[in-house]
C-alpha positions as CSV (number, residue, x, y, z in Angstrom):
1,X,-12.1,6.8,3.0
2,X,-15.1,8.3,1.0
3,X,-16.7,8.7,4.7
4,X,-13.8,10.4,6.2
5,X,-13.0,12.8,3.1
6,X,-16.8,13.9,3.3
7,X,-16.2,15.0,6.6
8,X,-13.0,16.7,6.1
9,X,-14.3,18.8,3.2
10,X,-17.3,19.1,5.5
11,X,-15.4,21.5,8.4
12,X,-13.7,23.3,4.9
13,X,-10.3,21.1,5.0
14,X,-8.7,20.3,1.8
15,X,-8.5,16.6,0.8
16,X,-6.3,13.7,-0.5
17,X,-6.0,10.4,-0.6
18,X,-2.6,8.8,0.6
19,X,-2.9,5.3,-0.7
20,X,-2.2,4.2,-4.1
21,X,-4.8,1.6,-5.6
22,X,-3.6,-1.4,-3.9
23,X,-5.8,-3.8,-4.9
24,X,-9.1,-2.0,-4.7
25,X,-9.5,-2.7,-9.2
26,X,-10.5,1.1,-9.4
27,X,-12.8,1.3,-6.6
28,X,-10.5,4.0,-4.8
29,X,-10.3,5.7,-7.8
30,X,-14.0,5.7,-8.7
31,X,-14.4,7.3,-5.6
32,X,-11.9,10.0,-5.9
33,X,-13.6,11.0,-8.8
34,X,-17.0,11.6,-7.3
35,X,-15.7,13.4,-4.6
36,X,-12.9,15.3,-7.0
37,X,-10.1,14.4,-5.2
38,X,-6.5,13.0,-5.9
39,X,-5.1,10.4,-5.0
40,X,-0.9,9.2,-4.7
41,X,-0.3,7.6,-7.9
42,X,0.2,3.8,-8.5
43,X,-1.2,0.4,-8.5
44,X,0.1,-0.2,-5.4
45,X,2.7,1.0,-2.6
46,X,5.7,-0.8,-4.5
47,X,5.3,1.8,-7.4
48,X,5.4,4.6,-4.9
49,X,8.5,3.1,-2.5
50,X,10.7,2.0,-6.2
51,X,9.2,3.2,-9.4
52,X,6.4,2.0,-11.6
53,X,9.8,1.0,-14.2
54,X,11.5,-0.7,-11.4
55,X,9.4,-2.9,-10.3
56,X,7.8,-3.8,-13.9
57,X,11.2,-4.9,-14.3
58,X,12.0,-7.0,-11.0
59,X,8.7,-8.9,-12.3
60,X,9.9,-8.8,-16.0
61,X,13.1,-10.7,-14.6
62,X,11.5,-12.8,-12.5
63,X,7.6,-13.2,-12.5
64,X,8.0,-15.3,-9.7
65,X,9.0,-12.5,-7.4
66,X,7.3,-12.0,-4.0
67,X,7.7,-8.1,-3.1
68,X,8.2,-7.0,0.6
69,X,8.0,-3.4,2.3
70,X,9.3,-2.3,6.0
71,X,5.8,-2.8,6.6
72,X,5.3,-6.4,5.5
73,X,8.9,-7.4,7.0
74,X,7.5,-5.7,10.4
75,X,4.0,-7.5,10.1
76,X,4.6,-10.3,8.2
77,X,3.4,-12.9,10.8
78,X,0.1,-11.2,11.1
79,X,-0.8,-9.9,8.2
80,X,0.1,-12.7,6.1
81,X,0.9,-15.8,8.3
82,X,-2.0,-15.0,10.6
83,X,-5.0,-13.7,8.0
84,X,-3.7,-16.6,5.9
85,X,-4.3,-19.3,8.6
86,X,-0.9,-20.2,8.0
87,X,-0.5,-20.0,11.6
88,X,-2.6,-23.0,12.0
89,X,-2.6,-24.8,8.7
90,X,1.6,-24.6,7.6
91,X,0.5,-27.5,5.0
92,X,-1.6,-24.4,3.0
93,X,1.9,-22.3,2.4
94,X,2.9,-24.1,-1.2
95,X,-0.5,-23.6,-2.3
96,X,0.0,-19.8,-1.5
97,X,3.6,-19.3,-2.1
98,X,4.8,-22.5,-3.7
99,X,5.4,-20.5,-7.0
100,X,7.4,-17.9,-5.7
101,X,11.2,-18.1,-7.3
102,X,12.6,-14.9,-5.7
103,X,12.2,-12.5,-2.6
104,X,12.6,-8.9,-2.7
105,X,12.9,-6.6,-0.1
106,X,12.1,-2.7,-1.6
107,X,14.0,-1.4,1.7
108,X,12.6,2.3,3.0
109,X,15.3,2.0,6.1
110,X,17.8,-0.4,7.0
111,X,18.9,-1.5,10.8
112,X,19.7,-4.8,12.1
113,X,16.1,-6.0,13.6
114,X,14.6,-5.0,10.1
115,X,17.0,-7.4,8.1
116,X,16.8,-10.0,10.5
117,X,13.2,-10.2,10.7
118,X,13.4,-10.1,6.5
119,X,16.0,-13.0,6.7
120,X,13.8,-14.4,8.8
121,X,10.9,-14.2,5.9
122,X,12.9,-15.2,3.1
123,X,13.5,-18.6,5.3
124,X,10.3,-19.1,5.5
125,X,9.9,-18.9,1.7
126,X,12.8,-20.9,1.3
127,X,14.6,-18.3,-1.4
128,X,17.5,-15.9,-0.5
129,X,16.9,-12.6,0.2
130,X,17.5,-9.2,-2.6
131,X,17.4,-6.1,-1.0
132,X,16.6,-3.2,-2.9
133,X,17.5,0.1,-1.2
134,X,14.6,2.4,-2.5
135,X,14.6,5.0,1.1
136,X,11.5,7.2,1.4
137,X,12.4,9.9,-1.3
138,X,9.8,9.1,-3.9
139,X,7.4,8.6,-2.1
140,X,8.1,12.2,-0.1
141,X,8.3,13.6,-3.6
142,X,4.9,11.9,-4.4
143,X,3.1,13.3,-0.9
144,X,4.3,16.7,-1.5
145,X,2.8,16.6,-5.1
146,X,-0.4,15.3,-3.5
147,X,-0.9,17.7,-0.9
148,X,0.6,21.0,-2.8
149,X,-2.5,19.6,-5.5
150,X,-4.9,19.3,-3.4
151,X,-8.1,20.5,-4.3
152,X,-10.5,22.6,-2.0
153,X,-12.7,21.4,-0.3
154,X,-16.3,20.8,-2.4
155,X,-19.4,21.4,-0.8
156,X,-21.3,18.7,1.4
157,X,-23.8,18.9,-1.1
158,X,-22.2,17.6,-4.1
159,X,-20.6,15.0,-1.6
160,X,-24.0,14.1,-0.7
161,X,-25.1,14.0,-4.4
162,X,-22.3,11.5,-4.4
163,X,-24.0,9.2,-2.1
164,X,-21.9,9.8,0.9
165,X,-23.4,11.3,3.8
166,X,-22.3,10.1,7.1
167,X,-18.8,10.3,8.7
168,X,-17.1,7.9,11.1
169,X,-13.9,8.8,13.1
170,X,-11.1,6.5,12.5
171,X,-11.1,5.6,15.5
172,X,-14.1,4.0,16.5
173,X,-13.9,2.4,12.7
């Protein structure tokens, strides 16, 4: 990220960050701060699909909840099964989701292949599924905030002061 922001403000473009913290323990944030940039609020993308208060309270409920995004319910056989080794060692799953009492599903659209394919998760988590409706409004609301804030641009030399100098393109990351 700090690579690719360098680079931006580099050719004069205004910067943000689009990711909330997700589990980077304030690295992402100690990085916005040396380049002065903002970033989308939150611990992590659950805050930004359903509320900070929301979800506090699905876990206050139950802190046994397992939280699941379109993205998750669309990936959930490679990005968890697959980077788990669940793929190849099914015997691992109660040690990774053994303590799980509910599944929620922070829905950002609903069709028919989405809900089957989180059916098909909850199943594999042995628990029913909860859906929670949240659509994409916050999070619009959030990006908009983001980007209408967005700083200018600061020099490549106080991004260089920062320690970042060189720039990658996304695509050959």
């Amino acid at each position: 990220m700090a690579r690719l922001a360098v680079a931006a403000q580099a050719r004069g473009l205004p910067v943000a960050v689009g990711y909330a913290d997700c589990g980077t323990y304030g690295a992402l944030d100690a990085a916005c701060a040396r380049l002065g940039l903002r970033r989308l609020p939150g611990l992590h993308c659950y805050d930004l699909l359903a509320g900070p208060s929301k979800v506090s309270a699905l876990f206050e409920a139950e802190p046994g909840t397992y939280l699941l995004t379109d993205f998750l319910v669309r990936s959930f056989r490679r990005s968890v099964l697959a980077e788990l080794g669940l793929d190849r060692y099914p015997e691992l799953w109660p040690d990774y989701f053994g303590q799980y009492r509910r599944l929620v599903w922070l829905a950002q659209s609903r069709d028919a292949w989405l809900e089957s394919e989180a059916l098909e998760v909850a199943a594999m988590f042995g628990l029913p599924l909860t859906v929670v409706a949240t659509g994409t409004a916050r999070l619009e609301q959030e990006l908009e905030a983001l980007l209408a804030g967005a700083a200018q641009p600061r020099s490549l030399r106080a991004a260089t002061r920062a320690g970042i100098t060189s720039a990658r393109s996304p695509m050959t990351a």
